[in-house]
C-alpha positions in Angstrom: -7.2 -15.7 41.3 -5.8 -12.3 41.9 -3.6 -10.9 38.7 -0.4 -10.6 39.2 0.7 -6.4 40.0 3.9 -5.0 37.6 6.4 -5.0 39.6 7.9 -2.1 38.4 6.0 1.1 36.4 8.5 1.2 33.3 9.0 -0.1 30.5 11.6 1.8 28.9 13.9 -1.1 27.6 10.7 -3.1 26.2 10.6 -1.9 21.8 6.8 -2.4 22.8 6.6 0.7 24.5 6.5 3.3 22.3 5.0 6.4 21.5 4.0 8.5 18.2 7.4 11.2 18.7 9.7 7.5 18.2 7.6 7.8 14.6 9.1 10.6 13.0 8.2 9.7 9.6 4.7 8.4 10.9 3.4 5.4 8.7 6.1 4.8 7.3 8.4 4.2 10.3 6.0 0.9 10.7 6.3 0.3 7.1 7.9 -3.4 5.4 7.7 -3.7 1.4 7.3 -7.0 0.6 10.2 -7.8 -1.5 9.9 -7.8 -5.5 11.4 -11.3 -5.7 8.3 -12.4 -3.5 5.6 -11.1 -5.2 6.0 -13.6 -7.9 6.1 -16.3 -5.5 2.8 -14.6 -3.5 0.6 -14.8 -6.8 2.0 -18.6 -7.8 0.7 -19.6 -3.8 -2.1 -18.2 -4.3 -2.8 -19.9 -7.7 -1.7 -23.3 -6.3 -4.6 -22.7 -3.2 -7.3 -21.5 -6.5 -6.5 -24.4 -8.6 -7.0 -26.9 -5.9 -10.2 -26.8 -5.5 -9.5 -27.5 -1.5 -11.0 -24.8 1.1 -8.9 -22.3 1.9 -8.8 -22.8 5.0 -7.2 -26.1 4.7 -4.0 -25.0 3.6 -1.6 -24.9 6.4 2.3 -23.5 6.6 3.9 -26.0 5.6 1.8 -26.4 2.4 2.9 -23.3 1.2 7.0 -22.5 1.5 7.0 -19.8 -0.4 10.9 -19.8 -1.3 12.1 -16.2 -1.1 9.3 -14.7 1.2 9.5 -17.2 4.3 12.8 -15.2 5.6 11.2 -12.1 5.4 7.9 -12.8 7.2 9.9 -14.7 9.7 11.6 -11.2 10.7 7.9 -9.7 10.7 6.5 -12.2 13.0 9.7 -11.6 15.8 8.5 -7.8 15.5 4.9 -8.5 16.6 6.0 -10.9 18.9 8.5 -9.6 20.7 9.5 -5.9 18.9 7.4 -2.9 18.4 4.2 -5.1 18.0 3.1 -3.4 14.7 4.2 -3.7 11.0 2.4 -2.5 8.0 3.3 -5.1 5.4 2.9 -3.5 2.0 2.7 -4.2 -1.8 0.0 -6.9 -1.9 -1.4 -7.1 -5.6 -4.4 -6.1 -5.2 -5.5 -4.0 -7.5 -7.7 -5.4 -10.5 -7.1 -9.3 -8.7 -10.4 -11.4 -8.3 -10.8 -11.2 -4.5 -10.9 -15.1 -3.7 -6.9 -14.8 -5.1 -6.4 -12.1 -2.9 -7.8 -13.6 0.2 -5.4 -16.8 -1.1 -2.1 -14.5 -1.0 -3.3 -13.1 2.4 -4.1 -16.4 4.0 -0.7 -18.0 2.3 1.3 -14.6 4.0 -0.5 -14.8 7.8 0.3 -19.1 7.7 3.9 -17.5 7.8 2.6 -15.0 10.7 0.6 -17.6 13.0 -2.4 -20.1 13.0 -5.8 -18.5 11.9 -8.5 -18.5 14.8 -12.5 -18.4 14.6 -13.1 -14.7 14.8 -16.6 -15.1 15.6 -20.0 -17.7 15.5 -19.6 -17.7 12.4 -16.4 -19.7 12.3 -14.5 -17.4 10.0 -10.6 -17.7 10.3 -10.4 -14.9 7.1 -13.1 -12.5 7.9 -14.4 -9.7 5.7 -14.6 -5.8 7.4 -17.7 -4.7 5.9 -20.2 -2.6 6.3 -23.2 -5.0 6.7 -25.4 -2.2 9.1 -27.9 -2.2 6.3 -29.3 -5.7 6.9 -28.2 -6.5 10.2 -28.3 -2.8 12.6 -27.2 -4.6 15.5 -23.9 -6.5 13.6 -20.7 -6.5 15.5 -18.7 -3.4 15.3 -16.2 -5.0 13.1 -19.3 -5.2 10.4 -20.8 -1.9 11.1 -18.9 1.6 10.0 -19.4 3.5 12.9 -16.2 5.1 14.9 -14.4 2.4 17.2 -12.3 3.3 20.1 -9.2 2.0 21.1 -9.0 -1.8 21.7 -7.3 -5.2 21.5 -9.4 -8.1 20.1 -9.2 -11.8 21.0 -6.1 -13.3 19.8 -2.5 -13.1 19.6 -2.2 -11.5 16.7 -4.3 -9.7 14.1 -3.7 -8.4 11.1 -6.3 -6.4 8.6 -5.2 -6.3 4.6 -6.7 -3.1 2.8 -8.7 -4.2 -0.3 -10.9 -1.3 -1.4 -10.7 2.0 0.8 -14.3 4.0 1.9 -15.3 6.8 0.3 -14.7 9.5 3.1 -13.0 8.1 6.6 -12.0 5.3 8.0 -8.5 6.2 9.6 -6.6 3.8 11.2 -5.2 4.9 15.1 -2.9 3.1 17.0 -1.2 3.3 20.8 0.9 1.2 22.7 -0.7 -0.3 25.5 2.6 -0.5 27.3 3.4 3.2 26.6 -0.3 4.2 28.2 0.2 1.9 31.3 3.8 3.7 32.1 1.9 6.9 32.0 -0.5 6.0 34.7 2.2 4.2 36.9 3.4 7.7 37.0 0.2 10.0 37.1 -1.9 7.6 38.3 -0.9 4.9 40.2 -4.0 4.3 42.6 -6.1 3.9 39.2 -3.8 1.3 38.0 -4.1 -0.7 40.7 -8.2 -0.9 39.5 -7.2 -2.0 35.8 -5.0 -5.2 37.2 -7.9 -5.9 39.3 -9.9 -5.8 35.8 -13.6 -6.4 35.3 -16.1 -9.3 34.4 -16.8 -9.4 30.7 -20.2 -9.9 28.6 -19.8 -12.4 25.7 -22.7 -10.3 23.7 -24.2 -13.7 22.2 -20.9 -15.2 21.2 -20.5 -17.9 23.5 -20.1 -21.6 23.1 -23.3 -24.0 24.1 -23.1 -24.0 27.8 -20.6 -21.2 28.6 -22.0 -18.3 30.5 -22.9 -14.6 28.4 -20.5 -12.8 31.3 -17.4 -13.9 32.3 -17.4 -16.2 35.5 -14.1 -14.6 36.5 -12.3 -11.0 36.2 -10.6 -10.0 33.1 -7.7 -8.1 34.0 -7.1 -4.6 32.3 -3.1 -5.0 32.3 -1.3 -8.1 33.9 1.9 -9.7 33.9 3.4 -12.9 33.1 7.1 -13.7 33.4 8.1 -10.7 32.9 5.6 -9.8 29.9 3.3 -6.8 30.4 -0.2 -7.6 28.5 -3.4 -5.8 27.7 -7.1 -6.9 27.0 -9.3 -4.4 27.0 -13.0 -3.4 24.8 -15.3 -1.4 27.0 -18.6 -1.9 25.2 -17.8 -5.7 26.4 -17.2 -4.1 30.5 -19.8 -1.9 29.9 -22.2 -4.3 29.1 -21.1 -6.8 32.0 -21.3 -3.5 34.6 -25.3 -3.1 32.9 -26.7 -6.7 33.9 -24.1 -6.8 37.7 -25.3 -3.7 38.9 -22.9 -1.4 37.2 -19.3 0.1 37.9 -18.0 2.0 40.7 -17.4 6.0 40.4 -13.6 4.6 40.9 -13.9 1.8 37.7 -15.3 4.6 35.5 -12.7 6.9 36.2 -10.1 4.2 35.6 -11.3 3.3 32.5 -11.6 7.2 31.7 -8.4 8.3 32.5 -6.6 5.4 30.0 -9.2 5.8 27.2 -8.0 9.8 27.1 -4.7 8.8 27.5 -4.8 6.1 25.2 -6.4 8.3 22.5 -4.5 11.6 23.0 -2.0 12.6 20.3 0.8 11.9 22.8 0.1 8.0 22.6 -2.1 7.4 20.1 -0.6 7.9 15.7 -3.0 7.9 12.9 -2.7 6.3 9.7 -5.1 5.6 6.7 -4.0 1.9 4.7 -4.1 2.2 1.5 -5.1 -0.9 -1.0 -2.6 -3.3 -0.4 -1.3 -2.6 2.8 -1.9 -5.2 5.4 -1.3 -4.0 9.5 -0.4 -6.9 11.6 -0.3 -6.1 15.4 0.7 -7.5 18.6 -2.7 -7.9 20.8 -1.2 -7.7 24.3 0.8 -4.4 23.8 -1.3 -2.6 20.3 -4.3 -0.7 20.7 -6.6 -0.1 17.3 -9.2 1.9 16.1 -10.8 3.2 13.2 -12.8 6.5 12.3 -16.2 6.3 11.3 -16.4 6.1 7.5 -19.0 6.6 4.4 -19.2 4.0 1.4 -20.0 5.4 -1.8 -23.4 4.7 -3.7 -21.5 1.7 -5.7 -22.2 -1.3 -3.3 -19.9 -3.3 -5.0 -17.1 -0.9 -4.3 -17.8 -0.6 -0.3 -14.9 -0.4 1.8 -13.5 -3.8 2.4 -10.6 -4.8 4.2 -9.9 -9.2 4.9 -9.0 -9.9 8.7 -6.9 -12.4 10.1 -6.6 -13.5 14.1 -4.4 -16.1 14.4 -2.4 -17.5 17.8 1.4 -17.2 17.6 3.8 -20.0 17.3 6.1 -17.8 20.2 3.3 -16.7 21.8 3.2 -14.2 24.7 3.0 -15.7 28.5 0.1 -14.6 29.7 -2.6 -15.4 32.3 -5.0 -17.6 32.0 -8.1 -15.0 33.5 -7.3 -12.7 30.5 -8.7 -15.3 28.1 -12.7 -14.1 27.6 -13.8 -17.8 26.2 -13.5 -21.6 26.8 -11.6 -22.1 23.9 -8.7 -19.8 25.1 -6.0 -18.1 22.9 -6.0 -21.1 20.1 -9.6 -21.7 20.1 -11.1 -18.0 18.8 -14.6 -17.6 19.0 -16.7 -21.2 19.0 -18.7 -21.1 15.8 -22.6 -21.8 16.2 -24.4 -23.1 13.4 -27.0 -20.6 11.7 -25.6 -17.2 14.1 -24.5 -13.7 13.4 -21.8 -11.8 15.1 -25.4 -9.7 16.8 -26.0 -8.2 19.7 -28.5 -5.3 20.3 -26.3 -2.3 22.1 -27.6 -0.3 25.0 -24.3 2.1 24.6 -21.8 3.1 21.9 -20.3 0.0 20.5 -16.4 -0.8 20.0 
């Protein structure tokens, strides 16, 4: 199947292509308080889901109404979907709150956002960003504190609520992927053409029983649907692919070159650090993230911690099939295996 070329190389009418300069005020240009009527109504969901005694993960939307705060989340979830594709939500209680009613509030707000997916083996739908490189060196970026470059991950949405800061680092960066593909319609059109072909994709451990570590098919770059420009990209997943098939063409690695500068240049790519209490929630078709390296303090109890959400969309984004990396497609996540790790033993610099 060949991906489907853009027919056109902007995006100009589409509030998902944007750049830093339509941020004047930076961060706060992104920024949504949740309203003071709603916190109320956050920490009594959050006590109903304690009090319970039921998993967490058993509560679903409609368990939880939230009467005041369902309006406004509603009007978040058309921006990721179909606006600018990133929100910082602010004003969760956080601060001195016993982290399982935290992760409750969280869970109860992105049930309002989407349906929470399996981020990994370990069948997580509310996943913890920790530094775990301690005990595990070869743990998934995501649990390691090393610097990430600019990605998407493997859902529809994702959203990351701030809980505890590091001690030094950890900067949030983000770019539009829509923004970054307009750019190299115009200045590089021949290496475009090499992203919508797109690249076979290595698994790194985290397929289901019987699925293949690489990708049997191509995973385009950039594609379209309907209409809808989309994105899926993570080199260290290409990179490892190109290191078991033979490796990429001079061509391929200047593609892939030539968007990661762009992508992370200050004329695409804003900087931001959340603060406790602020949750980003991002589009992954059309919103590039990364993070800084950071440092946890000697306090092991106080390492940097944010709670993760992916969760498919209830309007989601057309999108072709061959961007999908596993089996279980967009509303599946990852397929959890009994007794794994999100591991895999890097040959190159992870993302």
């Amino acid at each position: 199947m060949t991906p489907a070329r853009s027919p056109v190389g902007s995006h100009d009418d589409d509030p998902s292509c944007w750049t830093p300069a339509d941020f004047p005020n930076g961060k706060a240009h992104v920024v949504v308080d949740i309203p003071a009527a709603g916190l109320p109504v956050l920490e009594d969901a959050a006590r109903e889901i304690l009090a319970s005694g039921r998993p967490l993960d058993s509560f679903s939307r409609s368990d939880l109404p939230m009467p005041g705060l369902a309006e406004p989340m509603e009007a978040v979830s058309r921006e990721i979907d179909r606006g600018r594709g990133i929100v910082i939500l602010r004003g969760f209680p956080v601060a001195d709150r016993p982290l399982a009613a935290v992760e409750a509030m969280f869970w109860a707000v992105g049930r309002h956002l989407g349906d929470p997916v399996s981020q990994s083996v370990m069948g997580d739908r509310l996943g913890h960003i920790i530094d775990v490189t301690d005990v595990d060196p070869d743990a998934r970026a995501y649990r390691a504190n090393w610097e990430l470059s600019l990605h998407t991950d493997m859902s529809d949405i994702v959203s990351f609520l701030c809980v505890r800061p590091a001690a030094e680092g950890g900067i949030s960066r983000f770019t539009s992927a829509v923004a970054v593909h307009d750019a190299m319609a115009r200045r590089h059109p021949d290496l475009l053409d090499i992203l919508y072909r797109g690249f076979p994709w290595h698994r790194l451990g985290e397929q289901a029983v019987g699925e293949a570590p690489i990708t049997e098919h191509r995973v385009p770059h950039f594609s379209e649907c309907q209409g809808f420009l989309s994105c899926r990209y993570v080199r260290n997943y290409i990179r490892e692919a190109a290191h078991e098939l033979g490796g990429l063409s001079a061509k391929e690695e200047e593609a892939l070159d030539v968007f990661d500068a762009l992508a992370r240049s200050p004329e695409f790519c804003f900087e931001a650090m959340l603060e406790p209490g602020e949750a980003v929630i991002m589009n992954n078709y059309t919103v590039l993230h990364a993070r800084s390296a950071f440092r946890d303090g000697p306090d092991r109890n106080r390492k940097r911690l944010l709670l993760r959400l992916w969760m498919a969309s209830r309007t989601p984004r057309p999108t072709r099939p061959e961007i999908e990396i596993y089996g279980a497609g967009r509303v599946g996540g990852i397929a959890k295996r009994e007794g794994s790790v999100p591991s895999f033993k890097r040959r190159a610099s992870a993302d």
